[in-house]
C-alpha positions in Angstrom: 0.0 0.0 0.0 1.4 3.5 -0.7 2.9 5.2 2.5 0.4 8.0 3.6 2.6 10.6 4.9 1.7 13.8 6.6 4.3 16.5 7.3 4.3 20.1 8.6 5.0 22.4 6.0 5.5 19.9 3.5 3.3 18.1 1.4 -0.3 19.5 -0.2 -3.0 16.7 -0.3 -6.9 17.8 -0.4 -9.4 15.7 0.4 -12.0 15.5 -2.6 -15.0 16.4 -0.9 -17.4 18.8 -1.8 -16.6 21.7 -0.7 -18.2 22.6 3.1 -19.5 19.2 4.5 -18.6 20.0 7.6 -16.0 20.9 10.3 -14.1 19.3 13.0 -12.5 22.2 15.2 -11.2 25.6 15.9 -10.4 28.6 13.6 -7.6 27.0 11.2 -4.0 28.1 11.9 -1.3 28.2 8.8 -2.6 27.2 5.4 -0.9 23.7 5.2 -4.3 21.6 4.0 -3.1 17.9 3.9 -4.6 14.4 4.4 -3.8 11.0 5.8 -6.7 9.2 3.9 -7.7 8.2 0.5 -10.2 11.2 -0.6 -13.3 10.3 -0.6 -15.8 11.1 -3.1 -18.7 13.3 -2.9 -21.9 12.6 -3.0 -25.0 14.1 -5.3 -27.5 15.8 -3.2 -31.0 14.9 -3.6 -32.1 18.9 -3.7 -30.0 21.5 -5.2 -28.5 22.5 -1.6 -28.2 26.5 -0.8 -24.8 27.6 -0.4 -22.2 25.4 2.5 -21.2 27.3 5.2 -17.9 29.3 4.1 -14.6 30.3 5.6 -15.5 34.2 6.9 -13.1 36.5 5.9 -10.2 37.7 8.1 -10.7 40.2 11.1 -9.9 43.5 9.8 -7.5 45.7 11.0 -7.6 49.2 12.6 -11.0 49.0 14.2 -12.0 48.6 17.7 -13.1 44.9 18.6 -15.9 44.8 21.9 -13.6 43.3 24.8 -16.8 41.1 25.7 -18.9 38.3 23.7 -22.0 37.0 24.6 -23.3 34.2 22.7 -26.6 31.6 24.0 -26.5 28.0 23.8 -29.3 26.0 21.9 -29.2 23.4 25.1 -28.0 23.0 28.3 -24.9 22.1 29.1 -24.9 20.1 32.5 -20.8 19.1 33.1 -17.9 19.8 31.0 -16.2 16.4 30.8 -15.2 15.1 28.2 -15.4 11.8 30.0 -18.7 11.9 31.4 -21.5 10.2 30.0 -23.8 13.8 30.8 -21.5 15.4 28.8 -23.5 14.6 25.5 -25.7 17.8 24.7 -26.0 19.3 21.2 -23.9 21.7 22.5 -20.7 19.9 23.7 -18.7 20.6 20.4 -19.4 24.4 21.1 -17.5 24.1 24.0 -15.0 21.7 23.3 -14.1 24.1 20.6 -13.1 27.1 23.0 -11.1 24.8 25.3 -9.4 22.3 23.7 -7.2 20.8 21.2 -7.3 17.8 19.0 -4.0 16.0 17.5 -5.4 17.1 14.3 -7.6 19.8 13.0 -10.2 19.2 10.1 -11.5 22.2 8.3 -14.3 23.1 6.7 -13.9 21.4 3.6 -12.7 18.3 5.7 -9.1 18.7 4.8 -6.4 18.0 7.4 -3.9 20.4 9.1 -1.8 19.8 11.9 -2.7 21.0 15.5 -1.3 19.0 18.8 0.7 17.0 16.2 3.1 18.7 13.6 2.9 15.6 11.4 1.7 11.8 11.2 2.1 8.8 9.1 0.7 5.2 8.0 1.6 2.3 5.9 -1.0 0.6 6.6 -4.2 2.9 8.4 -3.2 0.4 11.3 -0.6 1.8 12.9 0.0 5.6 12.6 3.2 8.0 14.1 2.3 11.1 15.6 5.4 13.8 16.1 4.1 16.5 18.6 4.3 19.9 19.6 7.2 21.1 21.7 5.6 24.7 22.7 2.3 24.0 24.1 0.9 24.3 27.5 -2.3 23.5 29.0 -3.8 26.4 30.8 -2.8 25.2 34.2 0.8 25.9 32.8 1.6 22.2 32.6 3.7 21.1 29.1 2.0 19.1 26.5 3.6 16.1 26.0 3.0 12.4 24.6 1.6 11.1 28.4 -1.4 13.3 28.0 -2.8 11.5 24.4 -1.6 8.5 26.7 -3.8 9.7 29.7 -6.3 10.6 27.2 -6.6 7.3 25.3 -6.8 5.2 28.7 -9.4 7.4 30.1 -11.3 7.7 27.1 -11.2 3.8 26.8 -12.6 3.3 30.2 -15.1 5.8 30.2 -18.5 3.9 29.3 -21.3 5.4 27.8 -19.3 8.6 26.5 -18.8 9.9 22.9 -14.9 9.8 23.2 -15.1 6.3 24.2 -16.3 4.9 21.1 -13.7 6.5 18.7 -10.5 6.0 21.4 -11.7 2.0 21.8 -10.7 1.4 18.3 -6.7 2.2 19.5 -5.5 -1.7 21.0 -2.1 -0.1 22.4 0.3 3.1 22.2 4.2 3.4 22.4 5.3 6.5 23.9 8.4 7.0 21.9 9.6 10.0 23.8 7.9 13.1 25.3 7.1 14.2 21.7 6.3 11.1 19.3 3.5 8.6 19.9 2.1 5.3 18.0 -0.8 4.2 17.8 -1.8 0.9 17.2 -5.5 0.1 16.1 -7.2 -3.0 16.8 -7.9 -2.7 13.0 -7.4 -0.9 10.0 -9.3 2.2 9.6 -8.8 4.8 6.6 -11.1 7.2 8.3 -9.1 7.2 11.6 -7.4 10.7 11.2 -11.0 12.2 10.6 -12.3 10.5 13.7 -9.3 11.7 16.0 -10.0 15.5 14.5 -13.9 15.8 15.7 -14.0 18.7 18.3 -15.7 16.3 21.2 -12.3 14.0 21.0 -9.5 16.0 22.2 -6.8 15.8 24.5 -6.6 16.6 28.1 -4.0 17.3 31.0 -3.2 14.1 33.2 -2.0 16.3 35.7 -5.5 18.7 35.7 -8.0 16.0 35.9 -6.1 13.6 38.3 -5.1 16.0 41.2 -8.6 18.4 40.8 -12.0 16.4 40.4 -14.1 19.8 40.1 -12.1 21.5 37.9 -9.7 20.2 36.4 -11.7 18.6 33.3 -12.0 22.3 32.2 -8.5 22.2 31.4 -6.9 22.1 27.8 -5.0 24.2 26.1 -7.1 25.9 23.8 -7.8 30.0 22.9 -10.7 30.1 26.1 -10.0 29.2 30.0 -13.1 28.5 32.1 -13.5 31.1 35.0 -17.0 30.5 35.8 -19.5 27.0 35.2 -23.2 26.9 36.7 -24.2 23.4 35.0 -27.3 23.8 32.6 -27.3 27.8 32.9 -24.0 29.4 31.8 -20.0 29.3 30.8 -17.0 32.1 31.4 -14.5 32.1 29.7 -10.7 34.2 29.9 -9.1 34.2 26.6 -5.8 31.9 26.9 -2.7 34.8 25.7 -0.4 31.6 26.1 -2.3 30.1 22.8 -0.3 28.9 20.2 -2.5 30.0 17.6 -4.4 32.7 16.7 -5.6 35.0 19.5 -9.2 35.9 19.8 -10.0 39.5 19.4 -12.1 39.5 22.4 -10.8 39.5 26.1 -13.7 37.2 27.6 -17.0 35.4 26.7 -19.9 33.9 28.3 -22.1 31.3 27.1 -25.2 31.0 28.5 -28.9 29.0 27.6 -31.8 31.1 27.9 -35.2 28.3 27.7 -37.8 31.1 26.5 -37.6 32.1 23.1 -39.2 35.3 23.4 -36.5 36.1 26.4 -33.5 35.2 24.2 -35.3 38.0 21.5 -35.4 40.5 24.0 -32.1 40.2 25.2 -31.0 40.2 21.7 -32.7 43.1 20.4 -31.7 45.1 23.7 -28.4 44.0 23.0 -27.9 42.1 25.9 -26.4 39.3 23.6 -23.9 39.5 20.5 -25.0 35.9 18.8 -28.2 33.6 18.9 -30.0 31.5 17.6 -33.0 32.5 15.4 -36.3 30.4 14.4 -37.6 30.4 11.4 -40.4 32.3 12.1 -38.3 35.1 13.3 -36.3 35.3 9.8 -38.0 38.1 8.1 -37.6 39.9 11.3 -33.9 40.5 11.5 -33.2 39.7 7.8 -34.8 43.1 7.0 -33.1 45.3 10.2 -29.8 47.0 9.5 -29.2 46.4 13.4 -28.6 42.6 13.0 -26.6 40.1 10.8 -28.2 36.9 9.6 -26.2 33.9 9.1 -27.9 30.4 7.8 -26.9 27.0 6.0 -28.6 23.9 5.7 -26.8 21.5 8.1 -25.5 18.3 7.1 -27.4 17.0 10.5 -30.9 14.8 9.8 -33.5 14.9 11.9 -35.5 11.4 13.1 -37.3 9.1 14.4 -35.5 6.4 16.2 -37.4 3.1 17.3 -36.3 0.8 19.9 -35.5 -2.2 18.6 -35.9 -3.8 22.0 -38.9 -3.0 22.5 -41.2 -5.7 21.6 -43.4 -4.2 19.8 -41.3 -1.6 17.9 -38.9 -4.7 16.9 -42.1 -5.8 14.8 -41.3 -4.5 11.2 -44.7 -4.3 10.9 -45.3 -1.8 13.2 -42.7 0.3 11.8 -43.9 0.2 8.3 -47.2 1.3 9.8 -45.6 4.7 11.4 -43.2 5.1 7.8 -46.7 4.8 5.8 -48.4 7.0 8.1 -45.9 9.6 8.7 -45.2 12.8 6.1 -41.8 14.3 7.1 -42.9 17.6 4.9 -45.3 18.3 7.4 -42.2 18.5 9.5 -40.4 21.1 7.3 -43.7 22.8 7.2 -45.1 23.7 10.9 -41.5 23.0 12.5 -39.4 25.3 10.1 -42.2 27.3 8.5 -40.8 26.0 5.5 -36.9 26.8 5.8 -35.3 23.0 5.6 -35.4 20.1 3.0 -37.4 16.8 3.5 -35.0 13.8 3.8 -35.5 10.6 1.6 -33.6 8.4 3.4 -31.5 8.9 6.9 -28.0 10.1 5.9 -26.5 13.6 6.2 -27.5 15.8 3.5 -24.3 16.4 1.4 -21.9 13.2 3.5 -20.9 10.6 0.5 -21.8 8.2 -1.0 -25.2 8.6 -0.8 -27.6 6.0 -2.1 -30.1 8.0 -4.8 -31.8 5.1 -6.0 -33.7 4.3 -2.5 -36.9 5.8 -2.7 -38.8 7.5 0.6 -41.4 5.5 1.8 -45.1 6.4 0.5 -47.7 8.3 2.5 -50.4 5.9 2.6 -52.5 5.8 5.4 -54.6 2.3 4.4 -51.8 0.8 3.9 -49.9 1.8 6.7 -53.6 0.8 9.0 -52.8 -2.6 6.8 -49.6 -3.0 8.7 -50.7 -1.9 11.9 -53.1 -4.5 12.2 -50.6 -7.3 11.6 -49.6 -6.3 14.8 -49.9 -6.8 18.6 -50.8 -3.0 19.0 -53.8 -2.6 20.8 -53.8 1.4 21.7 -51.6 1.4 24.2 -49.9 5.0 24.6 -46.3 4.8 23.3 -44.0 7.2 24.2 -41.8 9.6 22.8 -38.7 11.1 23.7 -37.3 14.2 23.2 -35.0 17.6 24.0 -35.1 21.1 22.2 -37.5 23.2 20.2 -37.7 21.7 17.1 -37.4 18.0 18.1 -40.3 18.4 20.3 -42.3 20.6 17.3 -41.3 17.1 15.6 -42.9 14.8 17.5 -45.8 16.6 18.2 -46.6 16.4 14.2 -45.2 12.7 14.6 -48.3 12.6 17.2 -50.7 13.9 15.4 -50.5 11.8 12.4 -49.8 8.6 13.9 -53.0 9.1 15.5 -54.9 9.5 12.3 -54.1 5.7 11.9 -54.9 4.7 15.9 -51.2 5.0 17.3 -51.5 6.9 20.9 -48.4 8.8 21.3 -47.5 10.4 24.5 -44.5 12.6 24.5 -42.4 13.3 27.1 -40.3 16.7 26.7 -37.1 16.8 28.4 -33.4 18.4 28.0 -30.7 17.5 26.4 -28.3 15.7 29.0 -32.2 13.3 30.1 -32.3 12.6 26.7 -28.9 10.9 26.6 -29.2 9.3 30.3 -32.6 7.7 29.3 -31.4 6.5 25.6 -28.3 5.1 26.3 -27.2 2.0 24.2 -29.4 -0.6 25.4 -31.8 0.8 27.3 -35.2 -0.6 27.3 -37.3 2.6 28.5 -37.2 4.4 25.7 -39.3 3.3 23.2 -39.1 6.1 19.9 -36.5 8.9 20.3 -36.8 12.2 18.5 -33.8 13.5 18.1 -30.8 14.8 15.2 -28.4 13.4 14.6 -24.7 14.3 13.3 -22.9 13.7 10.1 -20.1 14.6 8.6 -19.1 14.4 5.4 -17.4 10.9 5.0 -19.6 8.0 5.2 -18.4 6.8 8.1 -20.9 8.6 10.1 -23.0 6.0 9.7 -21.5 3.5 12.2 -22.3 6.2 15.0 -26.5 5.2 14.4 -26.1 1.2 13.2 -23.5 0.0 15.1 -23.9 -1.9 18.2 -22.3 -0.4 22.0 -22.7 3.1 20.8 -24.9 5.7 23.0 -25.8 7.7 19.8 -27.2 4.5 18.3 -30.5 5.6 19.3 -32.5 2.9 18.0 -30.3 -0.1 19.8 -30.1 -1.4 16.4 -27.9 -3.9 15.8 -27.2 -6.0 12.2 -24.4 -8.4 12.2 -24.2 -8.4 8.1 -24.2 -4.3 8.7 -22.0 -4.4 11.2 -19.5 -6.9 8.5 -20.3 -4.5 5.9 -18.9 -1.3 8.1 -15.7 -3.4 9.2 -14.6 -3.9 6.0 -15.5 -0.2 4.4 -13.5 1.2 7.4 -10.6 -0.7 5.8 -11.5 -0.7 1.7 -8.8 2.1 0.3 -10.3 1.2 -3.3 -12.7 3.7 -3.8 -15.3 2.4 -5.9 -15.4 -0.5 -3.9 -15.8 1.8 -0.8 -18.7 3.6 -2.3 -20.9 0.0 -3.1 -20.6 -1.0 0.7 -21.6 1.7 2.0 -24.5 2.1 -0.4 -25.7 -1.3 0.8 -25.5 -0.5 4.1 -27.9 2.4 3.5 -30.1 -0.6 1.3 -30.2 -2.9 4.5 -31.0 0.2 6.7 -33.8 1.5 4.5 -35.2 -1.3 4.6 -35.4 -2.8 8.1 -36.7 0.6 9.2 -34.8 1.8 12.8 -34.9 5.1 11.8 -37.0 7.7 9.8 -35.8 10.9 8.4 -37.3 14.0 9.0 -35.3 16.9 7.7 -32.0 18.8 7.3 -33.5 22.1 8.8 -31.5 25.4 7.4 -30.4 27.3 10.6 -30.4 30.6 11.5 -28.0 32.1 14.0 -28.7 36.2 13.9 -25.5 38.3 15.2 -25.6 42.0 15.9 -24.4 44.3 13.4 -20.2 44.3 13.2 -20.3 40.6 14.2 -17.9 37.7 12.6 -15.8 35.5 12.9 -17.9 32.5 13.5 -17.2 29.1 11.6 -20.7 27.3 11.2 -19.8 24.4 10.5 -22.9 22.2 8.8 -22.8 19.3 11.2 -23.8 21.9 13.9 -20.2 21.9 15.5 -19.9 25.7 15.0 -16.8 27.3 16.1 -16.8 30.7 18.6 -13.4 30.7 19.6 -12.8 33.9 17.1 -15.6 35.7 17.1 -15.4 39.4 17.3 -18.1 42.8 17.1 -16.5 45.4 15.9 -17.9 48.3 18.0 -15.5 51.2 16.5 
């Protein structure tokens, strides 16, 4: 196999996909866009999609930059640990973002630059070299070196039930080669391992931080933002870090905070009591058409859904879900819960992520034949409840409700946060019984395994294939491209059909700034970066 190589300064590789999947991390440092996997190919939308989120344009120069940002949370953010299981909310890349550092940053257009590591290299997508920074510390003034990714691989490894777990589980053993070289062995090949190691909620922390201070010292990395101030599920302070090794953010401090009421989080915004937030749809033509405000939106790569427990006995019954796919019209969805702004989805798969399968077709909205299925069933009006967190996932399955009840299903729904959701729908759980939720995606295809593959908490369905499962295994390992692309379109074949999920929507978002605002990197999986946002107030 051809040695994959990846050195600072050095060699130019792009990854061929289309242009703005999604993003993995912080503002990018020095333009040195390289890979250290085959590029994958993109995938043809089944809309014309709006324009990708974008690179914004540099601060400029000569002006005077507000010394405080204020920005609100679309959830609540109940620990900051990268460890914990709690620390799951729609909002933990935000975070991550400000405080940490991967080994490798992934851009916008999912290309690779270094970060923690200066370079890396494979023969084989088995066993991979990392050479690491010698002038980084972590905000408690401790030096990065090659015992922290050790610390962080062990602890990640052990830590059940989290989102770092899953990815770091793949790693069999490391060999600290000095204070600045590591290797990591996989239990098996994986082409897509660089991209996984990039994502914002995978980075490294200090061993010295989080053994010796159990309150705080989780906060600590060594990104642009220190922690001052947490109060779980309400707000975040942050010092900017002057020790960065990158680029400094313009502003001096920033506070992230989750405001519930809607109408609140408008008046704070139009009093100026908040530099960023985020904007419903119905709200658009509002601020769109006021020279006070700045709108920013892109459709994200994210899909909505439904997710059915497939240990439930009842929702294990393909029957049963055939009944809900029949009965269910996800264009409603776009409709009441985005007035309209968003794109139905055929089949569940990030909007613009690879190889997507165009010749599945969405299941029909026919409600005798989806009553036809529903009586093949044990269903016998029982209320079935639904789980969910945040605005528009809740607007979901209240239009879920209301047409599965035109064919006799009794939904109940039970409204929660962010950080319940994830306790309650935790791989193998038997409470839940349908989760509405969104889910991430990138832009490689890989995403997948995160929904269909067994002992993962974002698996929200419990669904587990053992030919799907094969299928994955040996696409994480496939470096023939073409090949590549046919397993992974019959993993989305098998999926279609056996039903654990249906798609909603990719909703386009809205996140309204005050006027002299920038900086932000919205990424389209949702992972949006505030580390270097700025308002220009002079």
């Amino acid at each position: 196999m051809k040695k994959a190589k990846i050195a600072l300064c050095i060699i130019f590789c792009v990854v061929l996909v289309m242009s703005a999947l999604v993003g993995c991390g912080k503002a990018e440092p020095e333009d040195t866009t390289q890979t250290a996997t085959p590029p994958p190919a993109s995938s043809t939308p089944t809309a014309s999609p709006p324009p990708a989120p974008t690179q914004p344009p540099p601060p400029p120069e000569d002006v005077k930059y507000k010394e405080d940002i204020v920005v609100t949370l679309g959830d609540k953010v109940a620990v900051i640990d990268i460890f914990n299981p709690a620390f799951q909310s729609s909002q933990a890349a935000l975070v991550t973002n400000m405080i940490y550092d991967n080994l490798v940053y992934c851009t916008m257009d999912t290309t690779y630059e270094p970060e923690l590591a200066t370079s890396w290299e494979t023969d084989d997508y088995k066993t991979f070299t990392f050479k690491l920074r010698d002038d980084v510390k972590f905000h408690n003034g401790e030096p990065f070196t090659a015992d922290d990714v050790a610390f962080t691989i062990d602890k990640a490894r052990e830590s059940v039930g989290t989102m770092i777990n899953d990815k770091f589980s793949q790693i069999e053993k490391y060999e600290i080669v000095n204070d600045y070289e590591i290797i990591l062995t996989l239990k098996q090949a994986n082409v897509d391992f660089i991209y996984d190691i990039s994502y914002p909620t995978y980075p490294i922390v200090n061993r010295e931080a989080y053994e010796n201070d159990p309150d705080k010292g989780a906060w600590v990395g060594t990104g642009p933002w220190i922690v001052t101030d947490f109060s779980s599920n309400d707000y975040i302070k942050f010092v900017r870090n002057d020790n960065y090794f990158k680029e400094l953010p313009k502003a001096k401090t920033f506070t992230m905070k989750y405001v519930a009421e809607e109408t609140a989080r408008m008046i704070m915004f139009e009093n100026d009591e908040l530099d960023f937030t985020g904007v419903s749809s119905d709200k658009v033509d509002i601020y769109r058409n006021d020279d006070r405000f700045i709108l920013n939106s892109y459709v994200m790569n994210n899909t909505n859904f439904v997710a059915f427990n497939m240990n439930d006995p009842l929702l294990s019954d393909i029957n049963f879900r055939l009944a809900c796919a029949h009965a269910f019209n996800n264009q409603e969805c776009v409709d009441i819960t985005l007035n309209g702004y968003g794109v139905a989805a055929p089949t569940y798969w990030g909007y613009r992520t690879q190889y997507k399968n165009t010749d599945l077709q969405p299941y029909t909205y026919d409600l005798e034949l989806a009553k036809e299925y529903l009586a093949k069933t044990s269903y016998n009006g029982e209320p079935i409840e639904v789980i969910c967190a945040m605005p528009h996932t809740i607007k979901n399955a209240q239009v879920f409700q209301s047409q599965m009840a035109l064919i006799g299903i009794n939904i109940e729904i039970f409204e929660t946060d962010g950080a319940t959701l994830s306790a309650n729908t935790m791989w193998g759980n038997t409470d839940a019984q349908i989760v509405v939720n969104s889910g991430a995606w990138s832009g490689l295809a890989n995403s997948i395994r995160n929904y269909v593959y067994p002992n993962n908490n974002a698996n929200k369905a419990n669904y587990s294939n053992p030919e799907v499962s094969a299928l994955l295994d040996q696409a994480s390992v496939e470096t023939d491209e073409a090949k590549r692309e046919q397993l992974y379109k019959q993993v989305q074949a098998i999926v279609h059909e056996e039903l654990p999920y249906l798609p909603i929507f990719n909703m386009e978002l809205f996140i309204g700034g005050q006027a002299g605002t920038g900086g932000i990197l919205f990424f389209a999986n949702n992972n949006h970066d505030y580390s270097l946002a700025y308002r220009i107030i002079d």
